[in-house]
N, C-alpha and C positions, 0 to 999 in steps of 0.2 A: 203329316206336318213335319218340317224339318229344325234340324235341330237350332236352338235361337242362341244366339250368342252377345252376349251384353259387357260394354268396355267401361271400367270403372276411373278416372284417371286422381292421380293424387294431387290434386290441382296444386296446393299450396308447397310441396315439397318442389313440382317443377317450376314456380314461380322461384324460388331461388336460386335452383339449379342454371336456370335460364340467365337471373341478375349473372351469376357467374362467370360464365360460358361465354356471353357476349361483352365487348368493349363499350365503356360506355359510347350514349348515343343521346338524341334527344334533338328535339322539335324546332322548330323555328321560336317557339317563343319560349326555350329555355329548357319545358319540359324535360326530363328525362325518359328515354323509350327503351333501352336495352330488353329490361324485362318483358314488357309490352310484346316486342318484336320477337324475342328467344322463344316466350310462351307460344304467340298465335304460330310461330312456324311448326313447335309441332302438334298444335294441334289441326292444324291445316294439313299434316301431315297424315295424321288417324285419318280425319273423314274421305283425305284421298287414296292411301293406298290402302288400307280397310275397311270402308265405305261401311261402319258398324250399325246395325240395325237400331240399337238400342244404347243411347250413351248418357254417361251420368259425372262430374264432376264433386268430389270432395275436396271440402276448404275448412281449414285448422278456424278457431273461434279464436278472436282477440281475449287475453286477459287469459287467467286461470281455468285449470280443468279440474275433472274429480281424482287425477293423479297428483295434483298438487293437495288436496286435501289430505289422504292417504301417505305424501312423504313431499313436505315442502322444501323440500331439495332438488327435486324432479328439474330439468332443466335447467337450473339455476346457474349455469354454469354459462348457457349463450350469450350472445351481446345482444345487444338492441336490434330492430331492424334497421339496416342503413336509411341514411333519411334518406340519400337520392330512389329510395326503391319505393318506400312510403306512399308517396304519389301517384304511382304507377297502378298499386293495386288496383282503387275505383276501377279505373278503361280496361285493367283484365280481365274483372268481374263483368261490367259492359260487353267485352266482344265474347265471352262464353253466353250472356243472352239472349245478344244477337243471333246468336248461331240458334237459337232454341234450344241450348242445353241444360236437364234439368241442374241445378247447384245442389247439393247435399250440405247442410253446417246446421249443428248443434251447440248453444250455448257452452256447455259443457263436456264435447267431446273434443276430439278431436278428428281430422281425415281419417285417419288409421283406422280406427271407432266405425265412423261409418260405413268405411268400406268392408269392413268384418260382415258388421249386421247386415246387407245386403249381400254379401255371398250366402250368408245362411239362410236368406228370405228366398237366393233366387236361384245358383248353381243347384242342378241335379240332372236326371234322366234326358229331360228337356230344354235345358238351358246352360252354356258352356259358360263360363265368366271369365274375361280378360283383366286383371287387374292389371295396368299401366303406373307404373314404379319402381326405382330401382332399390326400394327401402327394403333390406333384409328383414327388416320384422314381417314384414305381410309376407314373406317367405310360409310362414305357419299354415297359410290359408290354402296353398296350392294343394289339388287333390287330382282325381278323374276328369273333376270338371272345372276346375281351375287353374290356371298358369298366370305365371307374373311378365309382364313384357316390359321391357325396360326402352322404348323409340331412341335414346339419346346416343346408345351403343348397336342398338339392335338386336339386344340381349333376352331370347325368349328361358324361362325356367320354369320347369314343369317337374314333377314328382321325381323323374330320375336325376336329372339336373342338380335339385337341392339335395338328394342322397350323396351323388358325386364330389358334392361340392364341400357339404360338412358330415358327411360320415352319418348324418340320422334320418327319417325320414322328416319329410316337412310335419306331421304330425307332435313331433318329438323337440321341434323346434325350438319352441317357449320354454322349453324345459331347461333344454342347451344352454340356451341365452339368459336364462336365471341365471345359471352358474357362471359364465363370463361378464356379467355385465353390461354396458352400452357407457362410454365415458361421455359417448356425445350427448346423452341422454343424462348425465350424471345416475344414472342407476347402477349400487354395487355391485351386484353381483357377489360372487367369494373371494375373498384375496387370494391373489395365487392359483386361480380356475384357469386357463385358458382354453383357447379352440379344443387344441389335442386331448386336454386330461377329459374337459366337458362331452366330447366325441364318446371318449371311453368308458367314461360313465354312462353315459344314458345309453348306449349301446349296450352296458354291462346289465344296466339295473330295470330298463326300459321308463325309465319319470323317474322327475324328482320325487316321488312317494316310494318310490323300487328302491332309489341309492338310501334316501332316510332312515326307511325301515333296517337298512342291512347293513348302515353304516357303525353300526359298535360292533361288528363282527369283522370291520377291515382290520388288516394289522396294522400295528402304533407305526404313525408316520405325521410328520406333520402337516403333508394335509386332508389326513383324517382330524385333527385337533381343529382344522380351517373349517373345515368341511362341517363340526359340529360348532364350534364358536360362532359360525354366520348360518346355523340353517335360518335364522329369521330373514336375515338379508337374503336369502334364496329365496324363501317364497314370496317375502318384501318386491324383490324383483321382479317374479313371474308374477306379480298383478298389475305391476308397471308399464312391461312390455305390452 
């Protein structure tokens, strides 16, 4: 039996992507289609030049999640959805059904959420997993039997990829992204962390549990004083991501 390979797509990150990307557009009777249009092109695209055995669609939940619980500053920082895009969702949901695609949404998760638990229910020996997305956080997930495909660039990243790219392995990822933060996400992170210092860290120390343990042994610098003034917001962060 050969190896099965299942495409996860991040449905509602490319519902935006798409508003973006396209000018607006819209129907004879006023409707707005951009998004409409930008989404089915690429997903017209997967099922033609990937012809994926197995496909699955994740969609963010209206309203609060269990990361707003945990730090109701989470996101707090986005705007609204545009109204002209509002609209549009129902007919994207519609032609992902039509297709027979299953939809993945959880009251209280989010895409991100789902598409995790299904790598870990289904990536191994016998099953490759394509995750479709260009969202650096699901970077964490890529292993042997997972890579992130990005359609919009044609941007495929796989284990050495995300080494190359940020200095850790994708395992080490979440770790990384505690210490920088996400401002689109309004998650802290540590003041004054960035790529390069986070790189060196968790290269140094291998997790945030590594640099913790070893950080009253750094020498006085101030951001060893950052570094223990926000270890809350580090790990505050690494439950956010």
């Amino acid at each position: 039996m050969g190896l099965r390979e299942v495409y996860l797509i991040d449905g509602s990150a490319y519902i935006y992507r798409a508003y973006h990307a396209i000018h607006p557009l819209s129907n004879s009777t006023g409707l707005p289609t951009n998004a409409v249009y930008g989404f089915t092109t690429i997903l017209r695209r997967i099922l033609r030049e990937k012809e994926p055995e197995c496909l699955a669609v994740a969609w963010d939940t209206k309203g609060p999640v269990f990361r707003n619980r945990i730090y109701p500053k989470y996101k707090a920082n986005r705007p609204p959805m545009p109204d002209d895009l509002v609209p549009q969702i129902p007919y994207i949901h519609k032609i992902v059904d039509a297709y027979n695609i299953l939809s993945m949404k959880h009251e209280d998760k989010e895409a991100d959420d789902l598409i995790a638990s299904a790598v870990r229910r289904l990536a191994g020996d016998d099953c490759r997993v394509v995750v479709v997305s260009g969202d650096k956080d699901l970077l964490q997930l890529v292993s042997e039997y997972v890579v992130l495909w990005d359609p919009m660039n044609d941007k495929l990243m796989d284990e050495k990829a995300v080494q190359v790219k940020y200095g850790v392995r994708p395992v080490q990822l979440l770790d990384y992204l505690a210490l920088t933060g996400d401002s689109a996400d309004n998650i802290p992170g540590v003041p004054g962390v960035g790529p390069k210092t986070a790189q060196q860290l968790i290269s140094a120390y291998g997790s945030l549990e590594g640099l913790y343990a070893a950080v009253d042994g750094l020498k006085k610098s101030k951001m060893k004083e950052r570094l223990i003034s926000h270890r809350d917001d580090a790990f505050l962060s690494r439950e956010l991501i």
